[in-house]
Backbone as ProteinMPNN parsed JSONL, in Angstrom:
{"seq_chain_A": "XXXXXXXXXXXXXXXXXXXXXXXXXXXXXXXXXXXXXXXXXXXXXXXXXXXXXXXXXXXXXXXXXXXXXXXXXXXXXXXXXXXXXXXXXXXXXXXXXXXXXXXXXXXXXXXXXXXXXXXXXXX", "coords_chain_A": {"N_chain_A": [[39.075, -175.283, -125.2], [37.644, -177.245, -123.994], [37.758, -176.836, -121.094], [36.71, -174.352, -119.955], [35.668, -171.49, -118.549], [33.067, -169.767, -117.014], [33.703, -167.098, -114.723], [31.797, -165.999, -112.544], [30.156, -163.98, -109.621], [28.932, -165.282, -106.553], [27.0, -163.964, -105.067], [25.71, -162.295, -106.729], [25.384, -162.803, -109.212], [26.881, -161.553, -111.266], [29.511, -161.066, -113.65], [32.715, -161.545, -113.384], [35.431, -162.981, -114.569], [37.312, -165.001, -116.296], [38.459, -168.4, -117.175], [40.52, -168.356, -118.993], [41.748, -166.681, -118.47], [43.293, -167.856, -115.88], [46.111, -168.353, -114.118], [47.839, -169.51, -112.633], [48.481, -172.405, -110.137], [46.566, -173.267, -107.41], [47.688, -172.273, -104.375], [48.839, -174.139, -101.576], [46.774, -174.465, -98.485], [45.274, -172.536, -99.405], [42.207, -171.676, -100.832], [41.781, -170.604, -103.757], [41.321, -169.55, -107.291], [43.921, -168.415, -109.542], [44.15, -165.489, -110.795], [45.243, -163.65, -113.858], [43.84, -161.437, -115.053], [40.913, -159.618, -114.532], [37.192, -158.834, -115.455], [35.934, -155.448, -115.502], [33.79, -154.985, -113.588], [35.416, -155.856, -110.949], [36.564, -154.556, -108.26], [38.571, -153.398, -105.625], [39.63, -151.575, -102.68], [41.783, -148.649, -101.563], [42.965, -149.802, -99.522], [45.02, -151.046, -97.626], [45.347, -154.365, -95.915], [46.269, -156.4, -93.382], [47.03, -160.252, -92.758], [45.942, -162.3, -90.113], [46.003, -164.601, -89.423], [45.606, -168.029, -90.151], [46.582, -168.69, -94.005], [47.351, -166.317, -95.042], [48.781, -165.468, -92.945], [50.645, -162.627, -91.61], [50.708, -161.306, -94.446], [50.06, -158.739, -96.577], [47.544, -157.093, -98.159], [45.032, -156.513, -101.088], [41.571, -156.709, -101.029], [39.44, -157.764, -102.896], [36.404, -156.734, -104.301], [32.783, -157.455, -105.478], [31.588, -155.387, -108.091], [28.748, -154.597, -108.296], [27.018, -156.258, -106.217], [28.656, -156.072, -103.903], [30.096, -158.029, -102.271], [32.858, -159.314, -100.834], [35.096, -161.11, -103.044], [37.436, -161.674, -102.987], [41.202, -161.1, -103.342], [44.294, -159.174, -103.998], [47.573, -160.023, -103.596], [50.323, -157.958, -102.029], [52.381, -157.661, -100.207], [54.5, -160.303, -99.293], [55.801, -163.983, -97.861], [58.359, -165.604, -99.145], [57.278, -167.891, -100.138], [54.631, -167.241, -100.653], [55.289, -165.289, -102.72], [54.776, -165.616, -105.557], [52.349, -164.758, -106.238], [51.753, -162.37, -105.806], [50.263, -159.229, -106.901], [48.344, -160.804, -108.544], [45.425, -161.374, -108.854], [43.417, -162.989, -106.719], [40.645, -164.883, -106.473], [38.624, -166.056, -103.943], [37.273, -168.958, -103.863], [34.707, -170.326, -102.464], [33.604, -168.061, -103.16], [32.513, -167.796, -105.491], [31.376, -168.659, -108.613], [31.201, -171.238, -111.326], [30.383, -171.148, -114.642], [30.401, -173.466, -117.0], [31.585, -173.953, -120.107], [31.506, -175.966, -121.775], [29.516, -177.603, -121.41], [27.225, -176.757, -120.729], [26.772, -175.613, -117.533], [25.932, -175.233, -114.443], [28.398, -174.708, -111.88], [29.896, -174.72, -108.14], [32.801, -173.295, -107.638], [34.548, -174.266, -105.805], [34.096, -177.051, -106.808], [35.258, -177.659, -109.124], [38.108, -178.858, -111.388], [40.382, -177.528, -112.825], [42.779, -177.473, -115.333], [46.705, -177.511, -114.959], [48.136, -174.868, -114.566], [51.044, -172.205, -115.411], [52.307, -168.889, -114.873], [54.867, -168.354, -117.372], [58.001, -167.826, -117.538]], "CA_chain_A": [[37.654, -174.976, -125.057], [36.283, -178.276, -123.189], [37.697, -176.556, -119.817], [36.652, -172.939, -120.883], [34.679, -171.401, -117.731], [33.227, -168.158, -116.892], [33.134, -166.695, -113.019], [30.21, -165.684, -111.511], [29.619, -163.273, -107.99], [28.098, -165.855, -106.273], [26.092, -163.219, -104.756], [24.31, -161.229, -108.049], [25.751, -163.637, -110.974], [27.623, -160.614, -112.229], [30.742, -161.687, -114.688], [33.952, -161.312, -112.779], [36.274, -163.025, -115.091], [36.995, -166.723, -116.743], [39.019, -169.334, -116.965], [41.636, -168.126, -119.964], [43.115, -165.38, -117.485], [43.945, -168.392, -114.77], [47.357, -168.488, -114.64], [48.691, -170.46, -111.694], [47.884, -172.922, -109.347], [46.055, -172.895, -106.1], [48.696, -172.604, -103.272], [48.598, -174.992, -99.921], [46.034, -173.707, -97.683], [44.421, -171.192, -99.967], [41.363, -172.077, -101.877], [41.508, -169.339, -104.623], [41.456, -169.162, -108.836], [44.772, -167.11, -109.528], [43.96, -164.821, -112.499], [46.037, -162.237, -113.999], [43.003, -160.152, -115.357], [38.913, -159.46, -114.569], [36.548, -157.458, -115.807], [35.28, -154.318, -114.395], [32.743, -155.191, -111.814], [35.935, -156.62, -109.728], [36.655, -153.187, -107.641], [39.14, -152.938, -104.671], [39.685, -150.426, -102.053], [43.382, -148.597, -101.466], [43.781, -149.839, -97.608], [45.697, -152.533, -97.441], [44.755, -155.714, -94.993], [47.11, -157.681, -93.236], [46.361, -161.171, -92.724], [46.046, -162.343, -88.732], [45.999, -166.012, -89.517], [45.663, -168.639, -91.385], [47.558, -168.735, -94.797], [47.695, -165.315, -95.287], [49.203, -164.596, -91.753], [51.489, -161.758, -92.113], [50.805, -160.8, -95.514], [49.322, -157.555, -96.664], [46.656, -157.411, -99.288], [43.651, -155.504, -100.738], [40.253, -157.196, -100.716], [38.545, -157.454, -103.775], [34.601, -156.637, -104.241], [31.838, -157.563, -107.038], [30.858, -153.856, -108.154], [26.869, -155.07, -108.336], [26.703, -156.228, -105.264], [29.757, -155.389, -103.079], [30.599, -158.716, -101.964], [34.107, -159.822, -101.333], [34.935, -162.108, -103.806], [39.161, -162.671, -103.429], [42.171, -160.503, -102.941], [45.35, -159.339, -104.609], [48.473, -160.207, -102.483], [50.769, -156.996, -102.054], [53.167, -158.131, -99.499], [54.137, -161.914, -98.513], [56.622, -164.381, -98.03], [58.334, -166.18, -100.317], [55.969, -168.986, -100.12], [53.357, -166.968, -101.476], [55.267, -164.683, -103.632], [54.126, -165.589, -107.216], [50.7, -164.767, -106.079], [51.891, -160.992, -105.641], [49.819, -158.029, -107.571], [48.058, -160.963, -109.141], [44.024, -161.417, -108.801], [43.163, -164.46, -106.368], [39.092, -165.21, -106.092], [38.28, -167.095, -102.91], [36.414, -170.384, -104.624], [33.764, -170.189, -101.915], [32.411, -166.596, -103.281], [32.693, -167.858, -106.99], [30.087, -170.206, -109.497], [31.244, -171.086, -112.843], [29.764, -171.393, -115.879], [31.425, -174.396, -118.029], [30.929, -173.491, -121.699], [30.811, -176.886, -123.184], [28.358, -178.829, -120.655], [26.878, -175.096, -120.102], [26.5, -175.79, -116.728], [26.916, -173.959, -113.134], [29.193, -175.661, -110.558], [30.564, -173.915, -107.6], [34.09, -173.472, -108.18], [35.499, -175.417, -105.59], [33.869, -178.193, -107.362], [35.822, -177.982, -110.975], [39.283, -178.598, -111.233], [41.166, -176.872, -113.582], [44.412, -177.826, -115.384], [47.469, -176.752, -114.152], [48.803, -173.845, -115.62], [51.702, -171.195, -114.83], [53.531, -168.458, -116.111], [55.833, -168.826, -118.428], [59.13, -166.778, -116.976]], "C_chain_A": [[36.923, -175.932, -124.13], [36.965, -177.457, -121.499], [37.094, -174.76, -119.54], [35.077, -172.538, -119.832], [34.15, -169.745, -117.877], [32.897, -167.766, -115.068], [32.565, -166.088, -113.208], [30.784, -164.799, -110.069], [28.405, -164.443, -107.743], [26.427, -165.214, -105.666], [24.715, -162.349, -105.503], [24.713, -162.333, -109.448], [26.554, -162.257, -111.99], [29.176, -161.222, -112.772], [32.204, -160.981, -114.404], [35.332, -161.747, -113.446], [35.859, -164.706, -116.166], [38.179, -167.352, -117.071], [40.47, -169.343, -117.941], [42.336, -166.845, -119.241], [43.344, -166.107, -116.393], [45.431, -168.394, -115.106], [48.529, -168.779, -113.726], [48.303, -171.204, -110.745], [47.913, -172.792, -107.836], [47.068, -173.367, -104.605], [47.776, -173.733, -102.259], [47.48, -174.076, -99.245], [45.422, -172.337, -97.935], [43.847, -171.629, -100.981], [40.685, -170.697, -102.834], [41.702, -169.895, -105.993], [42.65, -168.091, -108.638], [44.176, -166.355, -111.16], [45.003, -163.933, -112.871], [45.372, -160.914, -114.747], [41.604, -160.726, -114.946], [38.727, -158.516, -114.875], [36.602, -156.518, -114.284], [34.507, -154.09, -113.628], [33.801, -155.865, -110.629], [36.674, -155.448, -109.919], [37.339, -153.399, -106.382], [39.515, -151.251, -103.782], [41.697, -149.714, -102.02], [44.145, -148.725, -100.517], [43.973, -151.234, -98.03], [45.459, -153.369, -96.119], [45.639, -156.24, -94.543], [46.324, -158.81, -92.34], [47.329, -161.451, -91.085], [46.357, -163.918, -88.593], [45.41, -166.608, -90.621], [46.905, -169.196, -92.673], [48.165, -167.874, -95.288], [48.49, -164.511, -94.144], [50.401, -163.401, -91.9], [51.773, -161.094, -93.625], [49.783, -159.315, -95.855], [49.044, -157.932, -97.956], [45.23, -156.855, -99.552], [42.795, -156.475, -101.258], [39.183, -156.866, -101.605], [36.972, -157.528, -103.799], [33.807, -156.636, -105.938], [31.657, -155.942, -106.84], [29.826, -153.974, -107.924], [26.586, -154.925, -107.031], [27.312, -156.332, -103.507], [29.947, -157.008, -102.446], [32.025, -158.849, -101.986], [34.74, -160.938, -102.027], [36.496, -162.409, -104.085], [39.963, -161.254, -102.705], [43.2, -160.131, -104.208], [46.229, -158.928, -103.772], [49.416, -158.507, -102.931], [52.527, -157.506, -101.719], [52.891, -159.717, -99.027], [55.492, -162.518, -98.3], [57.423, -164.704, -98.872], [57.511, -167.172, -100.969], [54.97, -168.86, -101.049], [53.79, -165.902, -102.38], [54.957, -164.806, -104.935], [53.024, -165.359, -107.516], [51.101, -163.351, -106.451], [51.329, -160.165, -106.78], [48.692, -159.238, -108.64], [46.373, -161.208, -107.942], [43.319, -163.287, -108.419], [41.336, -164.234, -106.249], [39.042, -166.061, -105.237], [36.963, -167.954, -103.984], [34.913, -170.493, -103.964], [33.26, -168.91, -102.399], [32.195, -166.396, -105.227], [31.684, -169.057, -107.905], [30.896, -169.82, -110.643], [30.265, -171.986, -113.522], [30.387, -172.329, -116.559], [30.536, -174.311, -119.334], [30.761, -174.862, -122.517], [29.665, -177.876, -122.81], [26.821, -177.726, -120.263], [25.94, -175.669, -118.85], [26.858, -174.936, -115.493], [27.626, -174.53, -112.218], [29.832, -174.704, -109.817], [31.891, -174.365, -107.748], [34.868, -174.145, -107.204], [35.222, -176.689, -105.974], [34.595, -178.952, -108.604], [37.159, -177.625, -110.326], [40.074, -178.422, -112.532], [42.416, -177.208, -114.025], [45.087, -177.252, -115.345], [47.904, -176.245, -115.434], [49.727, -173.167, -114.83], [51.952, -170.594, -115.778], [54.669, -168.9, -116.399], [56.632, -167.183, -117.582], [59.619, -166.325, -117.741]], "O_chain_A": [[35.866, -175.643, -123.569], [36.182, -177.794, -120.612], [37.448, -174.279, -118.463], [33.931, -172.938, -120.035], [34.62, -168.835, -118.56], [31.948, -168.191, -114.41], [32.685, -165.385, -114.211], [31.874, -165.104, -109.584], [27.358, -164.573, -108.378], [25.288, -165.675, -105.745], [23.579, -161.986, -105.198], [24.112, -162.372, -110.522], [26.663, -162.209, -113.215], [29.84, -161.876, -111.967], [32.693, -160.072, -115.073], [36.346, -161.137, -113.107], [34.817, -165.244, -116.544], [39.085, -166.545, -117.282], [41.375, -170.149, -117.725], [43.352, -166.245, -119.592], [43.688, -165.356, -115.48], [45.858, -168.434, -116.26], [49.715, -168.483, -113.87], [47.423, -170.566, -110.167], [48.846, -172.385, -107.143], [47.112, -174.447, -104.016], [46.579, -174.021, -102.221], [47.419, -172.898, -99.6], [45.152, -171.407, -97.176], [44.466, -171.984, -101.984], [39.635, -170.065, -102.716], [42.377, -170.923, -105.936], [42.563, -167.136, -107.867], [43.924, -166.835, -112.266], [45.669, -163.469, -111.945], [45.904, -159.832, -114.997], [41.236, -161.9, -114.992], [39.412, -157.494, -114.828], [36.921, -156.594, -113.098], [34.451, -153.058, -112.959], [33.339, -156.332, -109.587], [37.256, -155.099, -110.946], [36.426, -153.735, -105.627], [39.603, -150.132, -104.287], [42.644, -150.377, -102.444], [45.279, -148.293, -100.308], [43.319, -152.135, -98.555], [45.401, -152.634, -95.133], [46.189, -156.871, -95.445], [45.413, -158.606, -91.539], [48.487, -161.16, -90.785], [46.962, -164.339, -87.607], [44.905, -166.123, -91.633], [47.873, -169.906, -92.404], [49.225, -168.044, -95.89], [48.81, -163.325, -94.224], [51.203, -163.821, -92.734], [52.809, -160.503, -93.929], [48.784, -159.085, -95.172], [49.685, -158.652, -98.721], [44.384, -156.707, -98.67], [43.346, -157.215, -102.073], [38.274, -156.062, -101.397], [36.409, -158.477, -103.254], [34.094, -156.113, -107.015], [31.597, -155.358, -105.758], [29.6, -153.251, -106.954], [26.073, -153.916, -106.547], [26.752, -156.546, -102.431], [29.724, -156.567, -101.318], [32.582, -158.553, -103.043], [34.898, -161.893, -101.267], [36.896, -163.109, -105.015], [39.494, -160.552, -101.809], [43.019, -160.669, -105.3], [46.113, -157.863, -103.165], [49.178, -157.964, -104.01], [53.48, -157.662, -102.483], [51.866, -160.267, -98.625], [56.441, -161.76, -98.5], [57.31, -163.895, -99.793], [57.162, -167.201, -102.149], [54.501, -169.65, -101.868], [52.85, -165.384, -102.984], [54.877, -163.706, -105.483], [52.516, -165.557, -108.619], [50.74, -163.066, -107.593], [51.951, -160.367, -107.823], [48.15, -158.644, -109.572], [46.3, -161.198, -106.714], [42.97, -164.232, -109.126], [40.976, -163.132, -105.836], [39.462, -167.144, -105.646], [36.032, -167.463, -104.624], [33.961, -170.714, -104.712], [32.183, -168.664, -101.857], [31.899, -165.435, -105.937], [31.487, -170.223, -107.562], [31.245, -168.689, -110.982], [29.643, -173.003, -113.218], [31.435, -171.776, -116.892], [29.339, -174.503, -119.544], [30.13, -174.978, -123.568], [29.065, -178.668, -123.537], [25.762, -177.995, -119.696], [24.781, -176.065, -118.97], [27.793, -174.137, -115.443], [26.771, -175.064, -111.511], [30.38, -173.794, -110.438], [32.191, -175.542, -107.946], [35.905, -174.665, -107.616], [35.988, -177.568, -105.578], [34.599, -180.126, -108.973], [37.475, -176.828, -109.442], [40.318, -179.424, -113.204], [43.284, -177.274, -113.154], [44.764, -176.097, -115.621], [48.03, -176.656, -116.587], [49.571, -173.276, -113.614], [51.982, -170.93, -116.962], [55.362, -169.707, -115.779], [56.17, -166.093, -117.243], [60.505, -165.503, -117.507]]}, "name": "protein", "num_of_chains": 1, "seq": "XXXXXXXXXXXXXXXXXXXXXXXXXXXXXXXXXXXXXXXXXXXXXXXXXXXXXXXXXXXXXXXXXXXXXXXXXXXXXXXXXXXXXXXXXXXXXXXXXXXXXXXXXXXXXXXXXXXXXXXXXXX"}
């Protein structure tokens, strides 16, 4: 409970997920929350994206949106290397389009500000 957040759309404050569906840590050169569930205001399209550069270069991936207020607020990887396969079909939030809530200081911090303890799945 003392790390126990809730995401935010930085854009409308609508309730995109929280901190008990993280469930791996933030690759090299990608500042995302991995989740493995959000609510229902986090809405993707069915065209897939491939990435031109960066960390995502060559990966395909659809481009998640707040429902409220249509922002893009992350991704879920499709196609990738190996590098980034453990990300695959799961629910990344770019940190820059995210505020949390911390439930025991009840406070707002943008999320690349809070750091989270490491977690994975369990295989």
């Amino acid at each position: 409970p003392d790390e126990c957040a809730v995401f935010h759309c930085r854009g409308c404050w609508t309730v995109l997920g929280d901190s008990l569906q993280l469930c791996g840590q933030e690759p090299p050169g990608l500042s995302v929350l991995v989740c493995f569930k959000v609510t229902s205001d986090v809405t993707w399209e069915d065209s897939l994206l491939v990435g031109l550069e960066g960390a995502l270069l060559g990966c395909a991936y659809y481009l998640l949106f707040c429902r409220s207020c249509g922002s893009a607020v992350g991704f879920i990887l499709y196609s990738s290397g190996s590098d980034l396969a453990h990300l695959r079909d799961l629910f990344c939030f770019f940190k820059n389009s995210i505020m949390c809530y911390l439930l025991k200081n009840q406070m707002i911090v943008e999320a690349s500000k809070v750091n989270f303890p490491p977690v994975t799945l369990k295989e």
